[in-house]
C-alpha positions in Angstrom: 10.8 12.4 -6.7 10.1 12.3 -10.3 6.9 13.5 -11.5 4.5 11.1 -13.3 1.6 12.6 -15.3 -1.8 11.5 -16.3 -0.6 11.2 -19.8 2.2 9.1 -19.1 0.1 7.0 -16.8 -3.0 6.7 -19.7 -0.3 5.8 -21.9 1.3 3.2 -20.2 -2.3 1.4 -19.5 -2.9 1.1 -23.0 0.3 -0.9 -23.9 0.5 -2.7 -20.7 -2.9 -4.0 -20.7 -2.8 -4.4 -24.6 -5.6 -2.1 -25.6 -4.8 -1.1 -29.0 -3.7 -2.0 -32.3 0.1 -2.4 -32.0 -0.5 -4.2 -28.2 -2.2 -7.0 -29.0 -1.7 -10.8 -28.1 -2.2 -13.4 -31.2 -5.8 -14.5 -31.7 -5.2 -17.7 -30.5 -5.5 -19.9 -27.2 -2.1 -19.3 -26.7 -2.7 -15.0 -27.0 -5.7 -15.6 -24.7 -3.5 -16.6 -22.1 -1.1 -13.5 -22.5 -4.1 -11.2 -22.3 -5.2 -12.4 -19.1 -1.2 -12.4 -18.0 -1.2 -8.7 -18.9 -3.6 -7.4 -16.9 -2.3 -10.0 -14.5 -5.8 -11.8 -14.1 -9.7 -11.3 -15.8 -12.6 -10.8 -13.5 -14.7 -14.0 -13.9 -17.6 -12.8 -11.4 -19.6 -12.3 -14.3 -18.7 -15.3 -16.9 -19.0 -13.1 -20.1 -16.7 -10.6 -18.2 -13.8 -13.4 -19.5 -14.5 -14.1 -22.6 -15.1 -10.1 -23.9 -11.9 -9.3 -21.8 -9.7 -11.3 -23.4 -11.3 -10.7 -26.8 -10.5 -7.1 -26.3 -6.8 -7.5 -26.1 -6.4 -10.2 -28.8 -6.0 -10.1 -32.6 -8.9 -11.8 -33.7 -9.7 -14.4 -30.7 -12.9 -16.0 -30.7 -15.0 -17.1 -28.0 -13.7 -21.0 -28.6 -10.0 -20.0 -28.5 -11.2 -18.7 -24.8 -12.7 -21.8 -24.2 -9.5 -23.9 -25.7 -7.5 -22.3 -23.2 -9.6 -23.1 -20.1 -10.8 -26.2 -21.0 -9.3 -28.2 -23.0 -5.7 -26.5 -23.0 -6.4 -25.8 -19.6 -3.3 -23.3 -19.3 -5.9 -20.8 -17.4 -7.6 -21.5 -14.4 -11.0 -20.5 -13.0 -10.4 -19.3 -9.2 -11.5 -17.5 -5.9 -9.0 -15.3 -5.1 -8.3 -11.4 -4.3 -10.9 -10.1 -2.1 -12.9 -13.1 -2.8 -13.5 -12.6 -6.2 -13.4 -15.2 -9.0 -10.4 -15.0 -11.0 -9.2 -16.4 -14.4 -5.8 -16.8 -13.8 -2.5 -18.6 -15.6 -1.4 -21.3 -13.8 1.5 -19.6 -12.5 -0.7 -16.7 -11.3 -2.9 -19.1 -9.8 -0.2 -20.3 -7.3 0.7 -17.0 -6.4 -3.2 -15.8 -5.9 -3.7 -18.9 -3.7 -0.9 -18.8 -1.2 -0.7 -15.1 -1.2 -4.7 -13.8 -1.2 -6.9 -16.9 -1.0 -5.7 -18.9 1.9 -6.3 -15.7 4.1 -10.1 -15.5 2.2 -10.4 -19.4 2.9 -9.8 -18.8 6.4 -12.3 -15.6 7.0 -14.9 -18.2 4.9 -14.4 -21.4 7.1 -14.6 -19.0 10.3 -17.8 -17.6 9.1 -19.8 -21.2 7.3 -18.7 -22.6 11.3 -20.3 -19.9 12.5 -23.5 -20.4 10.5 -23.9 -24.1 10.6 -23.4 -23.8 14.6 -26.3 -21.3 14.9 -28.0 -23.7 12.4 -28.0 -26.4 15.2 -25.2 -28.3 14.0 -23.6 -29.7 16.9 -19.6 -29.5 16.5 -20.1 -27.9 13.4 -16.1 -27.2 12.8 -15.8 -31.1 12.8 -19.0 -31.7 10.9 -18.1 -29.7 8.0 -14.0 -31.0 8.1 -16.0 -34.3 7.6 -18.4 -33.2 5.1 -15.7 -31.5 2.9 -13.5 -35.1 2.7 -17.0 -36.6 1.7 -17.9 -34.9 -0.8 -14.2 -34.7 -2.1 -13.9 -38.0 -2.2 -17.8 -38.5 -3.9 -15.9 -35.6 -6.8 -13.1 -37.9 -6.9 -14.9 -41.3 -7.1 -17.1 -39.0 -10.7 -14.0 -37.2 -11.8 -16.2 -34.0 -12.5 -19.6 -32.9 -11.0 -22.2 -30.6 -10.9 -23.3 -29.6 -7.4 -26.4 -31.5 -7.6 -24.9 -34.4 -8.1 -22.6 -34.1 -4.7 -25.8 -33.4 -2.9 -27.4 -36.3 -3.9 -23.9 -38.1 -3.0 -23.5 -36.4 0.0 -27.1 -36.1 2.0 -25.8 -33.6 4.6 -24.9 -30.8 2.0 -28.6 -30.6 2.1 -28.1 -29.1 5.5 -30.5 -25.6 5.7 -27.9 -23.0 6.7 -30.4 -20.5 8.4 -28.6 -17.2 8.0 -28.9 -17.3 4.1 -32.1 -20.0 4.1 -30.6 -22.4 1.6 -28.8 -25.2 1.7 -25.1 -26.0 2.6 -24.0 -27.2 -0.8 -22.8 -23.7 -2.3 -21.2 -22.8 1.1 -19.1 -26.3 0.9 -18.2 -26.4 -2.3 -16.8 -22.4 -2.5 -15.2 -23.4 1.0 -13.8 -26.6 -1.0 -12.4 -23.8 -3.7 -11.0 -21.6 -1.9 -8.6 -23.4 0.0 -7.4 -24.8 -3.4 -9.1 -28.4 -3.6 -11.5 -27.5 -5.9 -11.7 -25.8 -9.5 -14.6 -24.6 -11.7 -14.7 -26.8 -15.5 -16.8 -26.0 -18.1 -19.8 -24.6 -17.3 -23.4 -26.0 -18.4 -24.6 -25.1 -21.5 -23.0 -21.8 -23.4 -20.1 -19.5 -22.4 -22.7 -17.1 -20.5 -23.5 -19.7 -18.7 -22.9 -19.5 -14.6 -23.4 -23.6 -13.7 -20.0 -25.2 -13.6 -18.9 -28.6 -13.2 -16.5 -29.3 -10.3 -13.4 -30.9 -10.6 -10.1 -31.8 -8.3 -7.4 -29.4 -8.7 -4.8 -32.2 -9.4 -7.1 -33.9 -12.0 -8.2 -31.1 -13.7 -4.5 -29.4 -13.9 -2.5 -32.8 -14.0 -1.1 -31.6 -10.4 -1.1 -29.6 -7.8 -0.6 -25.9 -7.8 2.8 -25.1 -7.5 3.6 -24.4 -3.0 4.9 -21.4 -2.6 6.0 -19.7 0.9 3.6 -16.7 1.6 6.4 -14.0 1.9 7.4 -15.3 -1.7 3.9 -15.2 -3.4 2.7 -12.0 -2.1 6.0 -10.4 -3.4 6.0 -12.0 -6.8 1.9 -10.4 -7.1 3.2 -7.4 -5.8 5.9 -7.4 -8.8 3.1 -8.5 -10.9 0.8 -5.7 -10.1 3.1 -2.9 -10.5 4.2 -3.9 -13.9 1.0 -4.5 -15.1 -0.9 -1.0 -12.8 2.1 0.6 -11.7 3.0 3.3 -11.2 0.3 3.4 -8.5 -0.7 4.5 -4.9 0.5 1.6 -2.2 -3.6 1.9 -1.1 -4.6 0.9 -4.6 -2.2 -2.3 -4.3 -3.6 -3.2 -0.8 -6.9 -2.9 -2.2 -6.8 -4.7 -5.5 -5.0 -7.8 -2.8 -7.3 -7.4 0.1 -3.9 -7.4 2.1 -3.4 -6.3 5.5 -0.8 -3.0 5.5 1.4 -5.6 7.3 1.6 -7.7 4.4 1.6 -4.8 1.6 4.2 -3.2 3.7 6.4 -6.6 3.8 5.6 -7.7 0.0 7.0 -4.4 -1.4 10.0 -4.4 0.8 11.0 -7.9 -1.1 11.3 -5.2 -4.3 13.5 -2.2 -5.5 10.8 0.4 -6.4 11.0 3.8 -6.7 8.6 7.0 -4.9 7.3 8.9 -7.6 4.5 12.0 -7.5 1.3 11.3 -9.5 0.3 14.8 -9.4 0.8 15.4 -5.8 0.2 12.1 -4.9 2.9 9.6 -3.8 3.0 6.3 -5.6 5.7 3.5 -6.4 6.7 2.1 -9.8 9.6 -0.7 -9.9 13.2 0.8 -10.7 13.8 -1.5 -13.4 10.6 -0.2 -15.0 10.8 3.1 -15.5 7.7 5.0 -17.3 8.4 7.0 -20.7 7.0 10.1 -21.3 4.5 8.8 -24.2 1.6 9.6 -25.6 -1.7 7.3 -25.7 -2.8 6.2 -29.1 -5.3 8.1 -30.4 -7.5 4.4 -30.6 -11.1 3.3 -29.1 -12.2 0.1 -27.4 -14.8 -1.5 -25.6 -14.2 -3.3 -22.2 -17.1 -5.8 -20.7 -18.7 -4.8 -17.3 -16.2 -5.9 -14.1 -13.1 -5.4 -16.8 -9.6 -6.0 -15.3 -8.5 -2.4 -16.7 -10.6 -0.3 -14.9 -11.1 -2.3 -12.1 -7.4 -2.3 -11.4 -7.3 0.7 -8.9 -9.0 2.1 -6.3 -7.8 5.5 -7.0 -9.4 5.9 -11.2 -10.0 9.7 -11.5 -7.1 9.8 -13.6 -8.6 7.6 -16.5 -12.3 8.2 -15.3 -13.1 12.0 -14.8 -16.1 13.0 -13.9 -18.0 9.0 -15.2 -18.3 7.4 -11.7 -21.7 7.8 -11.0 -23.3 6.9 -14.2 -21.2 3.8 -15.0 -20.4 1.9 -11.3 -23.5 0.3 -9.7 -24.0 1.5 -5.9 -21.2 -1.6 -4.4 -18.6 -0.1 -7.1 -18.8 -2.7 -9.9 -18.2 -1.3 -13.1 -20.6 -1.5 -16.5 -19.8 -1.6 -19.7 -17.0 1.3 -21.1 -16.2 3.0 -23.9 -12.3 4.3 -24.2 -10.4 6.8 -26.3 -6.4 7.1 -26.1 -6.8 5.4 -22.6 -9.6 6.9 -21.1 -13.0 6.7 -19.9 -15.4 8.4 -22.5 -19.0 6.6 -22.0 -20.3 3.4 -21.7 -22.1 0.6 -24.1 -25.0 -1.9 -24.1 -27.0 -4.4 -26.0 -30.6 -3.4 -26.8 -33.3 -5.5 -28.7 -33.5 -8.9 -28.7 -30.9 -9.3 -31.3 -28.6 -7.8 -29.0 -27.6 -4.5 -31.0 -24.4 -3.0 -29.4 -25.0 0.8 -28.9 -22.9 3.4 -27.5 -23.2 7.0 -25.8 -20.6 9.3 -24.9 -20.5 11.2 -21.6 -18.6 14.0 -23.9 -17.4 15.3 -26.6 -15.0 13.4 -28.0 -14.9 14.8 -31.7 -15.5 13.3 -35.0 -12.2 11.1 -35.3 -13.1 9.7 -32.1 -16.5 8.7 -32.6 -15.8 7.2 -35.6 -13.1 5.4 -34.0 -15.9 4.2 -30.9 -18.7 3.1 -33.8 -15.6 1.0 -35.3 -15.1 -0.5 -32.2 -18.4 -1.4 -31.6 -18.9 -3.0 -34.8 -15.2 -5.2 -33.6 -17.9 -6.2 -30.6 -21.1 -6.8 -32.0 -19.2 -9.4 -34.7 -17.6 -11.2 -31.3 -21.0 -11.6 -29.7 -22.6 -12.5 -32.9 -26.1 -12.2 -31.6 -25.5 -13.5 -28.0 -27.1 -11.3 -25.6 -25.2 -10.4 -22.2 -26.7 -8.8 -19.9 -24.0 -7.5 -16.8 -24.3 -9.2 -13.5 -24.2 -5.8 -11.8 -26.4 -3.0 -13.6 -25.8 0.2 -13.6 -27.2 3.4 -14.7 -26.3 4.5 -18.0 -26.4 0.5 -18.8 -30.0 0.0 -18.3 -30.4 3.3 -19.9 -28.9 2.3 -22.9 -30.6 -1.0 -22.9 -34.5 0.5 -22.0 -33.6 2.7 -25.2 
């Protein structure tokens, strides 16, 4: 096997997932959409996670070329997807995340809402909510776009109390409605932080459906996707970034020619027409948004992470706010003060070109935000250190 360093692998991140200077997509709706197509998708969990991300790996992209692109372009796509996690994905991504990952998530969720609406007293609950779900699908079609408020007022039984989670079924219907592909997210109420979305049909909000694909044939094309864009990796990080059984990461890969390499002692795959150069990672700083596609593109993140875990991931593993240098972890960033100043810290020393590099980066962020505060979904430590002052 050929042996794959650290350096080669820190390296390779950087260009592939367009974090530096000479990597860069255009700043325009149109370089949006490559950003989020190089890192194969951008974590929308968090709603600021988006916008940041792909603001880090464009030339000069504002927060309305972001919006352009999902909205009025519509040439990106606001999903559930991989391990039930909401995805900003390129149409043709999109296809591939919903018959490869989310009709398997759709399935685990219907399973689970029957369950709950049944111990909720619902009598027949699998046929009450099949009934429910073309109700309230046709009460979205008859408005063209709605905010879940408005369906529950169209459809009185969404105000159903599920009693495992003591709210109403609404939310439950409506992700249940998503993740089977019916349903997308449009814009959201109010600003680009905001987490309210309106509702739309798939078909009318994308001009048609997502394109079918076989399973077999999805799962393969993400699996190509993923190693070009994270590869050369372990096969546990791919089934983990999927959610796939080792049945179905077994069967994806065997679709493609890839190649065993040793990543420092441990075995991992990179495709055979890819092969990885021996580089060196720019000596360049950026800053990545909590829940960022980069570092939450592996399992297995020693490599780029050191010894950072504990002060930048929350207690479930969702990653803060990071600060990089020539494709590494270094520290983290946050937004203090109600003018939102963007301050940094270091977990080590990094030298004086660096740091200079890191306080030029976060002047890059701060003009991006101009004055919006965003405060991470998921805290974590050195974030609400950074934040408290």
């Amino acid at each position: 096997m050929d042996k794959i360093g650290v350096t080669a692998r820190r390296a390779r991140l950087v260009a592939r997932h367009r974090l530096s200077a000479g990597t860069r997509a255009a700043g325009d709706p149109a370089g949006v959409v490559e950003a989020a197509r190089s890192v194969l998708g951008l974590h929308a969990t968090d709603p600021a996670t988006v916008h940041l991300s792909a603001m880090a790996r464009t030339d000069g992209a504002a927060v309305a070329d972001v919006e352009h692109a999902l909205y009025t372009d519509r040439t990106l796509v606001r999903m559930l997807g991989m391990r039930r996690t909401v995805w900003v994905l390129d149409r043709e991504t999109a296809a591939r995340v919903q018959h490869g990952c989310a009709h398997t998530v759709a399935a685990t969720a219907r399973r689970r809402l029957v369950g709950h609406l049944a111990e909720s007293g619902v009598d027949d609950a699998a046929s009450w909510l099949a009934d429910v779900e073309a109700e309230t699908l046709a009460a979205l079609h008859a408005r063209g776009e709605a905010f879940a408020a408005d369906l529950t007022a169209d459809v009185p039984r969404l105000r159903t109390r599920i009693a495992a989670t003591g709210q109403n079924a609404t939310t439950r219907v409506l992700l249940q409605l998503a993740a089977d592909g019916h349903i997308v997210r449009g814009r959201p109420r109010g600003s680009w932080t905001s987490t309210q979305y309106r509702w739309s049909p798939t078909a009318a909000w994308l001009g048609g459906e997502l394109t079918p694909l076989p399973v077999e044939e999805a799962q393969a094309g993400l699996a190509r996707r993923w190693l070009a864009a994270f590869g050369p990796a372990p096969v546990s990080d791919l089934r983990w970034f999927t959610g796939w059984t080792a049945r179905e990461t077994t069967r994806a890969l065997a679709a493609l020619d890839t190649v065993e390499v040793d990543l420092d002692g441990v075995p991992g795959l990179v495709l055979a027409d890819d092969p990885v150069a021996d580089d060196e990672p720019p000596a360049e700083a950026v800053l990545l948004p909590a829940l960022d596609p980069t570092p939450m593109g592996w399992q297995s993140r020693d490599w780029f992470l050191g010894p950072h875990r504990e002060r930048l991931f929350d207690r479930t593993g969702n990653i803060g706010p990071t600060v990089w240098w020539a494709g590494r972890v270094v520290g983290g960033w946050a937004q203090r003060g109600a003018g939102g100043e963007v301050v940094v810290r270091c977990l080590e020393d990094v030298g004086a070109e660096a740091a200079a590099a890191i306080e030029a980066a976060a002047h890059r962020v701060a003009t991006q935000l101009a004055g919006t505060r965003v405060t991470p979904r998921f805290r974590t430590p050195l974030e609400k250190e950074l934040t408290e002052g």
